[in-house]
Structure formats: structure tokens, C-alpha cells
N, C-alpha and C positions, 0 to 999 in steps of 0.2 A: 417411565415417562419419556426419557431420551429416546429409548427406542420405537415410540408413539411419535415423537416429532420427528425424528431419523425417517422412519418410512410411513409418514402419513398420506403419502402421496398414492405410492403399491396399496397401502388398506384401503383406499377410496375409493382404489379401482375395481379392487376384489367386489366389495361393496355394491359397488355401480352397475357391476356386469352381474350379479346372483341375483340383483332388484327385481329385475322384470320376470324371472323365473319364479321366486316365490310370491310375487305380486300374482302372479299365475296360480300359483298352486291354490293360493288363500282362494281365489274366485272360485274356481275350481272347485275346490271342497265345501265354500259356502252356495254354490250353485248361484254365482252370480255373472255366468258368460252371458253372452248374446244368444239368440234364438235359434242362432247356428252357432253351434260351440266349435266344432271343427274346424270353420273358417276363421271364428275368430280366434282360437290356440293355433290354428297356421299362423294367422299374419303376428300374430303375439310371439311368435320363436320367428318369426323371417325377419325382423323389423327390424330386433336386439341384434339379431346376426350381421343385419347390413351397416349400422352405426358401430358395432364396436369391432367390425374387416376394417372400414373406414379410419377410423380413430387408431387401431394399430398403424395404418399405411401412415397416419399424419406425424406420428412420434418422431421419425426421421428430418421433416421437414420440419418440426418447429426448434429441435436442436440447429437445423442451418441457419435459420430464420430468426432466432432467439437467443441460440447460444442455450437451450435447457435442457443439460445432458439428463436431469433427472427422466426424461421423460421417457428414454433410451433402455434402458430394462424394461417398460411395460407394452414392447411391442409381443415380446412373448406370450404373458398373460393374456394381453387381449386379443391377440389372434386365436388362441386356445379357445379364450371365449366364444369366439365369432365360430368358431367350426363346432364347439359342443350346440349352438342353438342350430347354426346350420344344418348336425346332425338330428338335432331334434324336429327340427322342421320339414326334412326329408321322412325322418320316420313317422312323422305323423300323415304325413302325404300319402305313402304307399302303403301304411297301416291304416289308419283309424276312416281315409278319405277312399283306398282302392283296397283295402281289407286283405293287403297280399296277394293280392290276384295277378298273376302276373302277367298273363295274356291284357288285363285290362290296363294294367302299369305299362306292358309295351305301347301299346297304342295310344296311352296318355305321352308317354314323354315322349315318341317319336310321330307324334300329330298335333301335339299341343307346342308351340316352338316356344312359350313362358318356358315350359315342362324341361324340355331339351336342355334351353341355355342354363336352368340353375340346376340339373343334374351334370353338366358341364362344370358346373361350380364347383359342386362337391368333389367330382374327383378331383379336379385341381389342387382344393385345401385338403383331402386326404392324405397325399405323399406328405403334402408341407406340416401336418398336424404328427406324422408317425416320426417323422425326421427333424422335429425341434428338439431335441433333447441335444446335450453333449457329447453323446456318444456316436450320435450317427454326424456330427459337427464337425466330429476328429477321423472317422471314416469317409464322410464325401469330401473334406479338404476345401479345394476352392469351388468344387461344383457344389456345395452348400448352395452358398451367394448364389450360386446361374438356377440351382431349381427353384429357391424361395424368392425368387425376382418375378416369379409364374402367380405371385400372391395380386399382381396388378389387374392380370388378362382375370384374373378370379374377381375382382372388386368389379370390373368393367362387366364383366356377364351378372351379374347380380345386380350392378344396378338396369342390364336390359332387361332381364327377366322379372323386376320388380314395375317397369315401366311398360312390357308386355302383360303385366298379372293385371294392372288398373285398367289399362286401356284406355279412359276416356281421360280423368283429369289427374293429369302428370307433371304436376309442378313438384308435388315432393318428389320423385323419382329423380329426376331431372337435378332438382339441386344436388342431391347426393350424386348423380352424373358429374358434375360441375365441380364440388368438390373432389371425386378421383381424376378429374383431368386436371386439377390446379397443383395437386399433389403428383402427380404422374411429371409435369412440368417441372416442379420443383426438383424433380431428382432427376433429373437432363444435367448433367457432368458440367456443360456450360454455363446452364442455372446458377447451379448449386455453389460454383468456382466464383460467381459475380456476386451473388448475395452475401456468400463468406468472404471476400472482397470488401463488398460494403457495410455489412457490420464491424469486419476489424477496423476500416476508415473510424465508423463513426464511434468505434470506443475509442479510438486515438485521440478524435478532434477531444470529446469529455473529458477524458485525462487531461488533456490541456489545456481548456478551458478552468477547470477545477484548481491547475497547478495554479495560473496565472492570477485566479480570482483571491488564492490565498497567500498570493505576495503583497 
């Protein structure tokens, strides 16, 4: 039970990110997709992959924001996550939608410019997914930090590529646009230095509010 409330937080996640994958499967095997399954098992692995690159990049910022160091170890897991659906959403692309063909995979992803920018993606989260462990942590040193800083330009092509894939109505695109640039903000050095600023203020002024109220 301690250990249930200890890391109730990590199991939620775990939980949260597997969802959309066996909520898939179940469809899947009871043959309840849409009348084009393909499209809909793409955007069923693209969607989970853009909310939970996103949700990793935000752990950062609500520690600054918050003060919620818990949230601080689940950048790992959920970025894991976001690159296992990303890889599955690529391998559905050039598998099940281009059947391997690679002549035809060329001319998709370099005439198609959706195509381009989230094959841009994936390499970018490929070094970052083989290089999260501790071993390669204690081997890159401080260019850890400078190559997995590339995880931003990676949120940013994914959300173009998500907003090239609609075309017409891109208001959810857009908000996830919107949430990686607020988040991109937050982690500007000068940000980040004001906000930590004004949270220590305003724990100080409660402490002292609280002392004064209980004399």
C-alpha cells in the first residue's frame, strides 16, 4: 500500500500512456475500426504520440511553475512513450499504407511535406530514445543536455506535420502548436529565473501570513 501511494503518480502514467494502445488493439481484434482502418490506426498511434512528446516537454515547466518535483522523473517514461507510438505510426505509414515500397515511400515523404516534416521527427527522437538511458548519460557528459534539448525542434515538427496532415480545420493542431511554444517560453533562462523568483516570493509572503495569523 505505501508503495501504491509512493508512486501512484509513475503507475498513472504508465497506465495513461498503454491506454490508447490496447483501446486499439481491443478495436482491432473486435473489428470495430472505421471503414478505413489504416487511417484510422495512423492517426490512433500519431495523436497518443503528440500528447504524450508534449506532456513529457511540460514536466519541466510545471516543476518551475509549481514547485512539483514529482513530476520530474516522468519525463523519461513519457517521452519513451511518445517515440514507441511515433515508431509505430511510422511503421504503419511505410508498412501497412506504402507496403514497403520504397520507391513509393521516396516520393511520399519527399513530395508530401506532412511526410517530410514527421519523418524529420522521428530521427530527431531516435538518437534522443537510444541515448536516454544512464549509460549513454555518463558517456555524452554535458552534451546529454545539448542533444536532448533537440526534443523541442522535434515537438515543433510534429505539431507542423499534424497541422499539414488536416489541412483544413486546425484548431486542435494549433492548440498543441500553442501549448509547445508556451512551454518552449517557459524554459527561456530569463523565464524560468522570474517565475522561480515569484513563486519563492509568494511562498515567503504565506509563511508569513500563516506565522502572523497564528499569534
Amino acid at each position: 500500500m505505501n508503495t501504491l501511494r509512493k508512486n501512484w503518480l509513475r503507475i498513472l502514467t504508465h497506465v495513461g500512456a498503454v491506454t490508447p494502445l490496447a483501446w486499439l488493439l481491443w478495436d482491432y481484434w473486435f473489428d470495430n475500426l472505421t471503414v478505413n482502418p489504416i487511417q484510422d490506426i495512423t492517426f490512433r498511434t500519431g495523436k497518443p504520440a503528440l500528447i504524450l512528446l508534449v506532456l513529457s516537454l511540460a514536466c519541466t515547466p510545471v516543476n518551475t511553475l509549481f514547485g512539483f518535483k514529482q513530476a520530474l522523473p516522468l519525463r523519461k517514461p513519457l517521452g519513451l512513450y511518445a517515440f514507441m507510438y511515433v515508431s509505430l505510426h511510422f511503421l504503419i505509414f511505410i508498412g501497412l499504407d506504402y507496403g514497403f515500397d520504397w520507391g513509393l515511400l521516396y516520393e511520399a515523404i519527399f513530395e508530401k511535406r506532412y511526410a517530410l516534416v514527421g519523418f524529420a521527427a522521428f530521427l530527431i527522437l531516435l538518437p534522443l530514445a537510444v541515448t536516454s538511458t544512464q549509460g549513454w548519460m555518463r558517456r555524452l557528459g554535458k552534451n546529454w543536455k545539448r542533444l536532448h534539448r533537440w526534443v523541442y525542434l522535434a515537438g515543433i515538427l510534429a505539431v507542423i506535420h499534424y497541422v499539414w496532415l488536416v489541412k483544413s480545420d486546425i484548431r486542435e493542431p494549433l492548440l498543441y502548436g500553442a501549448a509547445v511554444a508556451l512551454l518552449l517560453i517557459l524554459r527561456l533562462p530569463a523565464v524560468r529565473k522570474a517565475v522561480t523568483n515569484f513563486r519563492s516570493r509568494f511562498k515567503k509572503g504565506r509563511r508569513t501570513r500563516t506565522v502572523v495569523d497564528s499569534i
